[in-house]
C-alpha positions as CSV (number, residue, x, y, z in Angstrom):
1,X,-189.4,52.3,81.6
2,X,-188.8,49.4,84.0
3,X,-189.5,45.6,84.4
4,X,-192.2,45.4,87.3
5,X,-191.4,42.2,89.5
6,X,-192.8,38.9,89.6
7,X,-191.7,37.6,86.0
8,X,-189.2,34.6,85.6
9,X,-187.6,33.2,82.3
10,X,-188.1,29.7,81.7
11,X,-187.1,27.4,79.8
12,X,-189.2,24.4,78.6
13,X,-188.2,21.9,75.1
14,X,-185.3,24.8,73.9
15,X,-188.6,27.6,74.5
16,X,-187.8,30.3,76.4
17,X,-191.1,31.7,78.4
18,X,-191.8,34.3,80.3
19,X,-193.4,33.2,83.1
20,X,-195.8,35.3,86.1
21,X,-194.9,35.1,89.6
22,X,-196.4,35.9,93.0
23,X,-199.0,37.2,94.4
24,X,-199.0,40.2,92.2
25,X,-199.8,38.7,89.2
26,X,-203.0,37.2,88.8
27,X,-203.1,35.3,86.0
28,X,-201.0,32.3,86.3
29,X,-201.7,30.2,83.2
30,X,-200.6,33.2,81.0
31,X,-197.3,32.2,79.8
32,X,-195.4,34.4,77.3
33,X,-193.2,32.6,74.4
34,X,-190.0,34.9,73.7
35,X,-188.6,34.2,70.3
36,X,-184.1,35.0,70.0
37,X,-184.3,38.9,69.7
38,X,-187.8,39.6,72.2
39,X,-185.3,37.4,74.7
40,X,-182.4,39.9,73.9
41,X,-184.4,42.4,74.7
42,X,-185.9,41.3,77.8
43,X,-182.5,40.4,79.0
44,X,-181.9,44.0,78.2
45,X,-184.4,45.6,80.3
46,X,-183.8,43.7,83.2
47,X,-180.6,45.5,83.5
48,X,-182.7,48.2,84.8
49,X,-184.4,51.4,83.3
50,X,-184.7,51.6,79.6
51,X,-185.9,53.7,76.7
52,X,-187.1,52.8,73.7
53,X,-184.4,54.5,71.7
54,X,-182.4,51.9,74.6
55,X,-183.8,48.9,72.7
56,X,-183.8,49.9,69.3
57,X,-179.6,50.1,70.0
58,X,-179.3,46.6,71.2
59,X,-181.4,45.4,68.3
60,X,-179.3,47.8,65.9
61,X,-176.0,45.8,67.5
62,X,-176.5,42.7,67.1
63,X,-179.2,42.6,63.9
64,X,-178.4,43.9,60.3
65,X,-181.7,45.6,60.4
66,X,-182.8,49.7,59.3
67,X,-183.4,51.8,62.5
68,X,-187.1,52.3,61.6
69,X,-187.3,47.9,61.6
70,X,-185.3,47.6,64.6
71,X,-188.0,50.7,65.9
72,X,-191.1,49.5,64.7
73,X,-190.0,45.6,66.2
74,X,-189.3,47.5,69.8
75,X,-192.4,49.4,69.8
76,X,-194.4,46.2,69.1
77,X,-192.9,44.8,72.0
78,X,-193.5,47.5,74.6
79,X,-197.2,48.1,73.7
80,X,-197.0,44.4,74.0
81,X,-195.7,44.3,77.3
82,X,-197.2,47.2,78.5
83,X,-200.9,45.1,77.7
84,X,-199.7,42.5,79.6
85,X,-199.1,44.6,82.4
86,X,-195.1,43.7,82.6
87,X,-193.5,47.1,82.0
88,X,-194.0,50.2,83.2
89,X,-193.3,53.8,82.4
């Protein structure tokens, strides 16, 4: 999976947002709030390709969490993504 272009991090009052660029992206008013581990994960993925089992690691590394949390936590956040038209296979 990738990160398709035309999304910026911002940050506004110590909240970090994800926020849609360009022409691509139709919907400017959407902003997406990122709480401290969907931010590690998005800083992840814009490293370049990654998998899910890709995420689950970095969430594995830096949380004392089970492998089926850290799992379930990524998977939310794909089909998450993936609705919001931001990632793609």
């Amino acid at each position: 999976m990738k990160i398709k272009s035309g999304f910026k991090l911002n940050t506004v009052c110590g909240e970090t947002f994800l926020v849609p660029m360009g022409e691509g992206n139709v919907d400017y008013s959407k902003l997406i709030a990122l709480n401290e581990s969907s931010l590690l994960l998005w800083k992840r993925m814009e490293q370049g390709d990654f998998s899910t089992d890709d995420l689950v690691k970095v969430l594995l590394e830096e949380y004392e969490v089970t492998e089926e949390v850290a799992r379930q936590d990524v998977e939310i956040i794909i089909r998450q993504f993936k609705e919001e038209n931001i990632i793609t296979e």
